[in-house]
C-alpha positions as CSV (number, residue, x, y, z in Angstrom):
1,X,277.5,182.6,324.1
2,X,279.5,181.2,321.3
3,X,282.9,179.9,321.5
4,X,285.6,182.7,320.7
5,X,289.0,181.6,318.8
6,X,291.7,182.9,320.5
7,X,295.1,182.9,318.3
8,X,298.4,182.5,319.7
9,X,300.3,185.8,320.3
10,X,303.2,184.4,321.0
11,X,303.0,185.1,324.8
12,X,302.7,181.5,325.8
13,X,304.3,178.2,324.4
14,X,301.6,176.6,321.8
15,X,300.0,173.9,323.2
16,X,300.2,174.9,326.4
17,X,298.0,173.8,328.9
18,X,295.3,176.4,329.1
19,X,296.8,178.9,327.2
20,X,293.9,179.9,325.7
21,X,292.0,180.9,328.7
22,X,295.2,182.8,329.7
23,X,295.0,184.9,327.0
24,X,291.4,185.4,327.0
25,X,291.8,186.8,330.7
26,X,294.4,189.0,329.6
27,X,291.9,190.1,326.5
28,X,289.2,190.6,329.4
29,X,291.6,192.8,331.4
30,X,292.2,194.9,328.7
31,X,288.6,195.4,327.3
32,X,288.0,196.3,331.0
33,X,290.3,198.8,331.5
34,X,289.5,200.6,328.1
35,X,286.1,200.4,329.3
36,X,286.8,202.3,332.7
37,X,289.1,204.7,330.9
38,X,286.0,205.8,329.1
39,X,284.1,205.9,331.3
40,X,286.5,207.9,333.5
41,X,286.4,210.3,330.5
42,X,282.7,211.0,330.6
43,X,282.3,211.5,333.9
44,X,285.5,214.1,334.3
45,X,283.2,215.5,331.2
46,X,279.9,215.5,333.2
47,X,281.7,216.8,336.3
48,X,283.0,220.1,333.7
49,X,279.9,220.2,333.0
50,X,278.2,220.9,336.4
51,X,281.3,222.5,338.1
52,X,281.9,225.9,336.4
53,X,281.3,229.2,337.1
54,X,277.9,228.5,338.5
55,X,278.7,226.2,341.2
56,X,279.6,229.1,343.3
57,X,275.9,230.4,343.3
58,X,274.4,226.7,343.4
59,X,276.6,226.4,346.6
60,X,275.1,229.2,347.9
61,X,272.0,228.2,347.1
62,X,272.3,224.7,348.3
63,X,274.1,226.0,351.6
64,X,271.7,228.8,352.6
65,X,268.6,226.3,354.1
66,X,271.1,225.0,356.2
67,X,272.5,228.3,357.8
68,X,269.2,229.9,358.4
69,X,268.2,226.6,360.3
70,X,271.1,227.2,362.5
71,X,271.2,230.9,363.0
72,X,267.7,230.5,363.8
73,X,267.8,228.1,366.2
74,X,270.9,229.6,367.7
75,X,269.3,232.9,368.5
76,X,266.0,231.2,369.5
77,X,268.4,229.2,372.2
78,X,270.6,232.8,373.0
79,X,267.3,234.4,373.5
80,X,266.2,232.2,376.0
81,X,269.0,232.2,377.7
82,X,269.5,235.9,378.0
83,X,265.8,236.4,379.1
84,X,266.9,233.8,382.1
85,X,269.6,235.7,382.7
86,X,267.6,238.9,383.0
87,X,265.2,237.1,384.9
88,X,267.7,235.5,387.9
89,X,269.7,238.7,388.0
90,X,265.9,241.2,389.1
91,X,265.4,237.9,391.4
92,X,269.1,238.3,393.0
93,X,268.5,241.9,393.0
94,X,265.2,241.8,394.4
95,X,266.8,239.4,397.6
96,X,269.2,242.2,398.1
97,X,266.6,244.3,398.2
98,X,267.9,247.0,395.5
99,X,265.6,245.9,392.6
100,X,266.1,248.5,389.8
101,X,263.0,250.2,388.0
102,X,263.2,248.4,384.6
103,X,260.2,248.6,382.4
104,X,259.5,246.4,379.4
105,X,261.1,248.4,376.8
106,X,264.4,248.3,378.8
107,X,264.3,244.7,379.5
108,X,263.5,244.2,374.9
109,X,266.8,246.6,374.8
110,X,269.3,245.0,377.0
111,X,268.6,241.2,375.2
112,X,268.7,242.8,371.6
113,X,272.3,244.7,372.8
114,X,273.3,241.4,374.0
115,X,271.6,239.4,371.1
116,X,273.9,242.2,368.5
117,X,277.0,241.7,370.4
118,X,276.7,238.0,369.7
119,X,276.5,238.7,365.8
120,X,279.4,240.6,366.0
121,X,281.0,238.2,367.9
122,X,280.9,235.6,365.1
123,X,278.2,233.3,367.2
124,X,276.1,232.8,363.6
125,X,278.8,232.7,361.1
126,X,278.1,230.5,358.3
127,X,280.8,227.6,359.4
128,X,280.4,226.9,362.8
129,X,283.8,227.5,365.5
130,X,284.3,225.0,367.8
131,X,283.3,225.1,371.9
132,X,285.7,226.6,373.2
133,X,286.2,229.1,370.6
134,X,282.6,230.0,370.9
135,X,282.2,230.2,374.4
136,X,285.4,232.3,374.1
137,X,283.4,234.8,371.7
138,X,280.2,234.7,374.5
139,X,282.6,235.6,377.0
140,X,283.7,238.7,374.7
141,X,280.4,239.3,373.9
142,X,278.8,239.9,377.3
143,X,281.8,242.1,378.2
144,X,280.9,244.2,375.3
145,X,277.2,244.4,376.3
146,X,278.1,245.5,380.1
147,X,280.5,247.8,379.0
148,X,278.1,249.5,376.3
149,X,274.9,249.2,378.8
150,X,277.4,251.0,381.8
151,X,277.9,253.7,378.6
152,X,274.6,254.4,377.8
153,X,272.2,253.9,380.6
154,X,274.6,253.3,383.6
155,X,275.7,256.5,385.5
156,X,271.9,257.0,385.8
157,X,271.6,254.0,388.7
158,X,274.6,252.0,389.9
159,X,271.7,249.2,390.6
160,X,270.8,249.3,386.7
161,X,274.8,248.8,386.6
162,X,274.5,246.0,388.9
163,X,271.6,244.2,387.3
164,X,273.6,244.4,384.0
165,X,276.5,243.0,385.3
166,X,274.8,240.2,387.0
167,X,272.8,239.3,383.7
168,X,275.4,239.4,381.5
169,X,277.7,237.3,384.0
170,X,274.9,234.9,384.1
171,X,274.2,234.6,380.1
172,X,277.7,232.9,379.3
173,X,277.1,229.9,381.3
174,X,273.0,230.1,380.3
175,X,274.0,231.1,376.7
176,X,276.7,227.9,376.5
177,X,274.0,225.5,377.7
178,X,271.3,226.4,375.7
179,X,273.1,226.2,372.6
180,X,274.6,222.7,373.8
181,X,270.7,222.0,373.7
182,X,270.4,223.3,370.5
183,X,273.5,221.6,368.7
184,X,272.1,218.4,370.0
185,X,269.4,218.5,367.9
186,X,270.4,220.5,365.1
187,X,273.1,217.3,365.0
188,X,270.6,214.6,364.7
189,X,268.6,216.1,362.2
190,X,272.5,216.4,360.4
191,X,272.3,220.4,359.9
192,X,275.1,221.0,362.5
193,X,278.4,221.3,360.7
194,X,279.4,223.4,357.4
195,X,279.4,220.1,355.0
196,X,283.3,219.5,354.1
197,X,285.0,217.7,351.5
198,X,288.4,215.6,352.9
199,X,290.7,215.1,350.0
200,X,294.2,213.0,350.2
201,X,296.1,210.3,352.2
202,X,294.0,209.1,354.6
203,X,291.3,211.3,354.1
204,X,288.6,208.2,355.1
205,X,290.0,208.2,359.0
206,X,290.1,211.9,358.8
207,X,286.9,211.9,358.1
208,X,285.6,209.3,360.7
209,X,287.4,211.1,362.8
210,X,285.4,214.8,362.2
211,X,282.1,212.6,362.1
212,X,282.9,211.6,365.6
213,X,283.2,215.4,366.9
214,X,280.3,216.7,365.5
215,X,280.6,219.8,367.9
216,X,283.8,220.7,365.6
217,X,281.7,222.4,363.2
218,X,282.4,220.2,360.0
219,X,280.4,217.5,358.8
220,X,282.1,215.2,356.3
221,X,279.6,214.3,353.2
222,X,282.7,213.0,350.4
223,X,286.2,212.0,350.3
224,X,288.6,212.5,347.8
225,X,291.5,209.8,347.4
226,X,293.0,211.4,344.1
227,X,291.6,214.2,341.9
228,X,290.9,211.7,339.1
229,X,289.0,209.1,340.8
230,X,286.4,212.3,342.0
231,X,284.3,212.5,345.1
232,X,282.7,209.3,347.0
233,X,280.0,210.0,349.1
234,X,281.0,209.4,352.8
235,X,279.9,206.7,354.7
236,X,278.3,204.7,352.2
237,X,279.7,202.1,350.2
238,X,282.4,202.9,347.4
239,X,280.9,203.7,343.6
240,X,281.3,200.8,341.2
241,X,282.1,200.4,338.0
242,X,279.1,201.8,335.8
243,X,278.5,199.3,333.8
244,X,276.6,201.9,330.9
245,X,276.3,205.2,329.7
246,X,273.7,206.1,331.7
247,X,275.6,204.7,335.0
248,X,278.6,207.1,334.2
249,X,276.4,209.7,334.3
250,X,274.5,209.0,337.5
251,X,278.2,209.1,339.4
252,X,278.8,212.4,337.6
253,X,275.6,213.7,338.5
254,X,276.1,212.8,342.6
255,X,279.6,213.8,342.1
256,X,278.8,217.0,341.2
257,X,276.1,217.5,343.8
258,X,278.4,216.8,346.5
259,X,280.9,219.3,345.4
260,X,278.5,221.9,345.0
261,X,277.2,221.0,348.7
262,X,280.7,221.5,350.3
263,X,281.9,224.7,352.2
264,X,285.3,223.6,353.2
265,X,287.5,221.5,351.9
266,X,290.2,219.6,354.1
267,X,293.6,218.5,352.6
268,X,294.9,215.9,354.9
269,X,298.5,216.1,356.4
270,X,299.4,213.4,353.9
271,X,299.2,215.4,351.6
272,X,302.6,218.2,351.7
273,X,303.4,219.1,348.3
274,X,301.1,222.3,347.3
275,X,300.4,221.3,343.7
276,X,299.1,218.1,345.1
277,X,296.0,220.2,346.5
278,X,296.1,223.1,344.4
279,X,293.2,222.0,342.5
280,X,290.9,222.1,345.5
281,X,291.7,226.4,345.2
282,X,290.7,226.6,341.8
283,X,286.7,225.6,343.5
284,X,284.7,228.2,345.4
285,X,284.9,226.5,348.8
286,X,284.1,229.0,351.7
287,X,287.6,227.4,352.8
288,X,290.5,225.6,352.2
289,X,291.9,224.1,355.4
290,X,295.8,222.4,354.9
291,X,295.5,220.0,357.8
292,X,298.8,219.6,359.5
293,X,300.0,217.1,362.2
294,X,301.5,218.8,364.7
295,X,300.8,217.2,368.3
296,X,303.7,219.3,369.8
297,X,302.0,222.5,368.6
298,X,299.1,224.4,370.0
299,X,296.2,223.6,367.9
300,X,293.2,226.1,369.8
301,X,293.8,229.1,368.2
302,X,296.9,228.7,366.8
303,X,299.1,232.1,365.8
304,X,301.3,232.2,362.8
305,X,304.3,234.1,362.3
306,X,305.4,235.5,358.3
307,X,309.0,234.6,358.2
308,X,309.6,235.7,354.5
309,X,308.8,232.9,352.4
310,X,308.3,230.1,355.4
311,X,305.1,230.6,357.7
312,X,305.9,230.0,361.2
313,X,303.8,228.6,364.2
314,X,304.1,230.0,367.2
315,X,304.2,227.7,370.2
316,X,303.4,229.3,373.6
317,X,303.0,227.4,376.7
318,X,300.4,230.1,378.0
319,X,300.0,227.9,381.1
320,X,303.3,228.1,382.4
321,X,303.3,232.1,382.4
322,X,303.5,233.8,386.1
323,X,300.7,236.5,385.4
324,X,298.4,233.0,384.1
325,X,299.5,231.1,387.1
326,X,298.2,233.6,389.0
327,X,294.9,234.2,387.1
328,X,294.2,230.4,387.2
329,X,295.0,230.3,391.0
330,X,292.4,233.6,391.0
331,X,290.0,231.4,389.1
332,X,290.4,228.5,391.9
333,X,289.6,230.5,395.1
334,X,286.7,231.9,393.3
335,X,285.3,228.4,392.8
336,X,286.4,226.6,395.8
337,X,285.5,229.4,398.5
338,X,281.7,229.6,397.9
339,X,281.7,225.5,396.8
340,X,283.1,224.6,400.2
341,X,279.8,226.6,401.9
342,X,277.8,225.5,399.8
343,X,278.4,221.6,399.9
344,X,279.8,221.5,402.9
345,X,276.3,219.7,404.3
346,X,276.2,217.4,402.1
347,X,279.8,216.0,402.4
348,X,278.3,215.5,406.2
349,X,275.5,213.7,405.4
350,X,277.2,211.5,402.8
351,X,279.8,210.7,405.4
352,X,277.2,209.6,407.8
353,X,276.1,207.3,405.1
354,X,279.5,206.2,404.4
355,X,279.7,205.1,408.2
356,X,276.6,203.3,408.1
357,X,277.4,201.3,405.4
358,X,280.9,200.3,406.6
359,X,281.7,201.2,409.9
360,X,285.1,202.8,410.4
361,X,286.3,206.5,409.0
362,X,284.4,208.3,406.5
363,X,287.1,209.9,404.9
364,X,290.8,208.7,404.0
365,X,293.9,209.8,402.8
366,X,295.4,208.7,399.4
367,X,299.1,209.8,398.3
368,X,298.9,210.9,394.5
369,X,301.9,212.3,392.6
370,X,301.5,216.2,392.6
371,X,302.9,219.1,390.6
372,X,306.7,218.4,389.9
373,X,306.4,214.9,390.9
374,X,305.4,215.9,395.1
375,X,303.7,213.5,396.6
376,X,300.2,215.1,397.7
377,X,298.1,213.8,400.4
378,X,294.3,213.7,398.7
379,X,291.1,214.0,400.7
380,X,288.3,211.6,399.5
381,X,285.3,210.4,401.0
382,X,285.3,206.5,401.4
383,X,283.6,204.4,398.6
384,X,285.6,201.1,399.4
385,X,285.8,198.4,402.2
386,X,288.4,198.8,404.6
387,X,290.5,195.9,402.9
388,X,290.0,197.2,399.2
389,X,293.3,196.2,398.5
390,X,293.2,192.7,399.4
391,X,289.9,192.2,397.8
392,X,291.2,193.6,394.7
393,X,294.1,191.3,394.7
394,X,292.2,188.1,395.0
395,X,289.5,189.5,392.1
396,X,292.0,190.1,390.0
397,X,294.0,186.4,390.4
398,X,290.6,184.6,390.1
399,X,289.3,186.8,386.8
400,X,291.3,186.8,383.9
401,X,288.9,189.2,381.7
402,X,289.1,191.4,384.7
403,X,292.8,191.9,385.6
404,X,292.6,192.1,381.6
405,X,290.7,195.0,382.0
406,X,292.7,196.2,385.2
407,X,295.7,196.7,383.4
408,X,294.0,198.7,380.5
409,X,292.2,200.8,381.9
410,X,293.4,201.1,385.9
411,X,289.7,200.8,386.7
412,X,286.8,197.8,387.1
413,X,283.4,198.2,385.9
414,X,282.5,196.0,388.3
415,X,285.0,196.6,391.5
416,X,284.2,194.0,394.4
417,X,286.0,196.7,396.4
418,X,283.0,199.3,396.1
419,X,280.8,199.2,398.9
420,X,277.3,198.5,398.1
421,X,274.1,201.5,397.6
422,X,276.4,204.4,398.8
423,X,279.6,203.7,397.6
424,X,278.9,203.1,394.0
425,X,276.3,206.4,393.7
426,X,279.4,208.7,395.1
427,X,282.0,207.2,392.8
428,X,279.6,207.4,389.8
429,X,278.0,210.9,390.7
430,X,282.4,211.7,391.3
431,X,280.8,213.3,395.2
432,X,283.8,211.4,396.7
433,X,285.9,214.0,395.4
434,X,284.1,216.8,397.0
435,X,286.8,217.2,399.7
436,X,289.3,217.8,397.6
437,X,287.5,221.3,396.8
438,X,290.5,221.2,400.7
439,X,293.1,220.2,398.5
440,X,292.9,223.3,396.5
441,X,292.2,225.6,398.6
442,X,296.1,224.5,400.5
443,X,296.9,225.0,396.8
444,X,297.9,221.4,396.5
445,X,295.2,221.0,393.3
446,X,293.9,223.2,391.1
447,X,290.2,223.3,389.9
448,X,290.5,222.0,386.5
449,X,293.7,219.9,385.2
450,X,294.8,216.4,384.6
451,X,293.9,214.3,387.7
452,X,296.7,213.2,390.4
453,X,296.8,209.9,390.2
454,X,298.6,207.0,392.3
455,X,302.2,206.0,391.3
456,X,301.1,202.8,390.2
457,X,299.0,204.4,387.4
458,X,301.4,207.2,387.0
459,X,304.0,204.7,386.4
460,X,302.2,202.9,383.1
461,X,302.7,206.3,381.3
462,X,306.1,207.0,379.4
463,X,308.5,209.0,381.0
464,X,308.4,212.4,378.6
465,X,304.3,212.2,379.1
466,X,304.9,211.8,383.1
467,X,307.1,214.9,383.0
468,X,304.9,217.1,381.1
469,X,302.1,215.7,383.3
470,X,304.2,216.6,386.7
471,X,304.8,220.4,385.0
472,X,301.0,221.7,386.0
473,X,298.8,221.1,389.0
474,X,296.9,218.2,389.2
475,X,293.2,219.1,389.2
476,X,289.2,218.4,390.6
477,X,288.0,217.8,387.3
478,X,289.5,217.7,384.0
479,X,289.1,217.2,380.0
480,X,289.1,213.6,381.0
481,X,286.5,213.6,383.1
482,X,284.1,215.4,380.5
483,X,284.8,213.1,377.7
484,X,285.9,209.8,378.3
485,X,286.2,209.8,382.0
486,X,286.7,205.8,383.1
487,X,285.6,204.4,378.9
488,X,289.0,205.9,377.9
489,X,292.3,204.2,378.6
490,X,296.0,204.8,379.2
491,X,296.4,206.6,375.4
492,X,293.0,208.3,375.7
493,X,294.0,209.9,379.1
494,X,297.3,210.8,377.4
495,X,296.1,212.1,374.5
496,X,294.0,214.2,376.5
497,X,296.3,215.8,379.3
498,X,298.5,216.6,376.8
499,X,295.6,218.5,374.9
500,X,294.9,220.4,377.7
501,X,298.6,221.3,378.7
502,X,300.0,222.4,375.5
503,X,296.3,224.6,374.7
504,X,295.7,226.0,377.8
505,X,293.7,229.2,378.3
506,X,291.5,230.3,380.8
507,X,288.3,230.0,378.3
508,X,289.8,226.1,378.0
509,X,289.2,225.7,382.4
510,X,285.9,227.7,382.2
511,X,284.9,225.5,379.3
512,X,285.5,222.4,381.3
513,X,283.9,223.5,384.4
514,X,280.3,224.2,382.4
515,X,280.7,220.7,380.9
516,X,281.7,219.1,384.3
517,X,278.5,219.7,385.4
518,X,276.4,217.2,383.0
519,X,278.7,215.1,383.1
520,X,278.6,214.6,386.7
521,X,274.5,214.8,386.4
522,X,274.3,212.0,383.6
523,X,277.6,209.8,384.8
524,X,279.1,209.7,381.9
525,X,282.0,207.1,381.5
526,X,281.7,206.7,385.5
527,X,283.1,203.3,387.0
């Protein structure tokens, strides 16, 4: 490349040292950004271009695939489940020895009445609702179905009445499993999720963040940092500058195809003043969801309240209601009555094994803190050596990485206190809580809430998070326990007791018993 004469503009002192490269950076800089506001130019052009009027049927087009995938494999899961449920409700009958006279046909119209309920229910809308919403809707749904199949067909048998009941009892836990099943897949092949467009401060975490919930129901595919700079693809690396025409255009060209992808479009809460994100309104997205920070606020299914010009959020505390109290306490004694007969000979055979492997009691006594900071006594079946505590203190002054890990997380992954073979399959497997199923049946516990802990974990929380915390009965099994259980520490567990307290519903405890089950079965997060 030939040598380029640079004259002095004045800028720098002639004869200077190196003044002339100075100025032929600053000459660079400037031939640079003319370049990129060109090229900025053409592809604002190229997205005009391809975002008009018809991106609202290309969407559509694009989007349709997708939705059929799910619907389908929705109803091929719901089918299944409510032919199960038929099926274990003639079996319960049949023990009882009142088994109804259903033929075929009746057996095709009960699953298609459930089946329609379910459609009308929103179970295979076009943007997925999250779990607890949904299994809120099966819940609805099967009540319709029993109340139309009593209507129609009822008063003709009370054992046809019966059988219905059972079945569509049976299909909401069936029905929630199968479509776990389903997700599951329909996630790893990435059709799960309404593909979403996160525009504004922060919109990259946001993002991360809705990839890391997949169950939510939006899948993130480009971000949006300003309206200028256009949509980067998500999770891949950030465009460069083209460097030609035909480089601008290639950006313009996946631009384009990721906006006419989208369903939803997220503003992030960085993001407050409307004209800011009044641009994303002016494209067909299916929505336009104003995220909002709000962590004092109920956030699963949130009611809003018109207040002239202002919209106002109405913040209940559902789970300090009396008639709610009551209906969760109605909840608990249907659980723990039949649990206690049922498991009650297996708590006796694990304690046996517990006295085998350690001689001394089976069973001990731990004080926890309680609802309104009581101190509870808590029944447990014995996983530890008699001297846990002195063991514990010596591991922890020998092992730096593990009293490390101690004061994170309250918990060892590898606990010299454990006794070996039976006390580490009852911890992980959580059947050294199964006598607690006593502690709320005295009403002490409930079923589902934030764990009682000991003081000294109690004690590492702040002291507005240990009041709210002390406000609701401590319970069997938790949100916790069916996400990160022992992998989450002191702000995880905060994060999500405080979740489950300021959004509680009796779908929110029915939801967590179903997923307490696999989570015991696969010990998930156990230590």
């Amino acid at each position: 490349m030939p040598d380029v004469d640079v004259v002095n503009t004045g800028l720098l002192p002639a004869g200077a040292p190196g003044w002339k490269d100075r100025v032929q950076e600053r000459v660079q800089e400037r031939l640079q950004e003319r370049l990129q506001e060109r090229l900025q130019e053409r592809l604002q052009e190229r997205l005009q271009e391809r975002v008009g009027p018809a991106r609202s049927r290309r969407s559509e087009a694009t989007a349709w695939p997708r939705r059929l995938i799910v619907a389908g494999a929705l109803l091929g899961g719901d089918a299944a489940a409510v032919l199960a449920a038929c099926g274990a409700s003639l079996l319960v009958m049949a023990a009882a020895g009142a088994l109804p006279g259903l033929g075929p046909a009746t057996l095709l119209g009960w699953c298609a009445l459930q089946i329609g309920t379910l459609t009308l229910c929103g179970l295979y809308e076009p943007i997925e609702a999250e779990p607890i919403e949904r299994l809120r809707r099966r819940g609805l749904a099967a009540a319709f179905a029993f109340g139309a199949a009593v209507l129609v067909g009822g008063g003709s048998s009370p054992w046809l009445s019966t059988a219905a009941g059972l079945a569509a009892l049976l299909s909401i836990p069936l029905g929630h499993y199968a479509e776990g099943f389903v997700r599951a897949r329909l996630v790893r092949r990435g059709v799960w999720g309404a593909a979403t467009i996160v525009y504004g401060e922060g919109a990259a975490d946001l993002a991360r963040s809705l990839a890391a919930r997949p169950e939510l129901g939006l899948r993130p595919i480009g971000i949006v940092r300003e309206p200028a700079d256009g949509v980067e693809p998500f999770r891949t690396a950030p465009l460069g500058p083209a460097q030609d025409q035909g480089g601008a255009e290639h950006m313009a060209e996946r631009m384009a195809d990721l906006l006419a992808t989208a369903e939803v479009a997220i503003c992030t809460p960085g993001e407050r003043e409307p004209a800011r994100f009044a641009w994303l309104t002016r494209h067909p997205f299916r929505q336009v969801i104003v995220a909002h920070q709000a962590p004092e606020v109920e956030t699963v299914r949130l009611q809003t309240r018109c207040l002239g010009p202002v919209v106002g959020l109405v913040v209940r505390r559902a789970i300090f209601l009396p008639h709610n109290l009551r209906l969760k306490r109605a909840l608990d004694l249907a659980v723990t009555l039949p649990a206690l007969i049922l498991f009650a000979p297996l708590i006796g055979m694990l304690a046996l094994a517990v006295k085998l492997a350690d001689p001394g009691p089976a069973f001990y006594v731990q004080p926890r803190v309680g609802r309104d900071g009581r101190t509870i006594r808590v029944y447990k079946l014995r996983s530890m050596f008699r001297d846990a505590e002195a063991r514990l203190a010596d591991h922890l002054a020998a092992d730096e990485g593990a009293r490390r890990e101690w004061e994170r997380f309250c918990k060892l992954r590898n606990d010299p206190r454990v006794l070996p073979g039976i006390g580490g399959f009852i911890r992980r497997t959580s059947l050294d809580e199964l006598p607690q199923l006593l502690n709320v049946l005295r009403g002490d516990m409930s079923v589902v809430g934030p764990r009682p802990f000991p003081a000294y974990h109690t004690e590492r929380f702040g002291p507005t998070f240990q009041a709210l915390r002390a406000s609701v009965p401590p319970g069997l099994t938790g949100l916790w326990q069916i996400s990160a259980r022992s992998d989450g520490d002191l702000a995880v567990q905060e994060q999500q007791d405080s979740f489950y307290i300021r959004n509680w519903s009796i779908w929110i405890d029915l939801y967590i018993l179903l997923e307490t089950v696999p989570a015991v079965l696969t010990a998930k997060g156990a230590r």
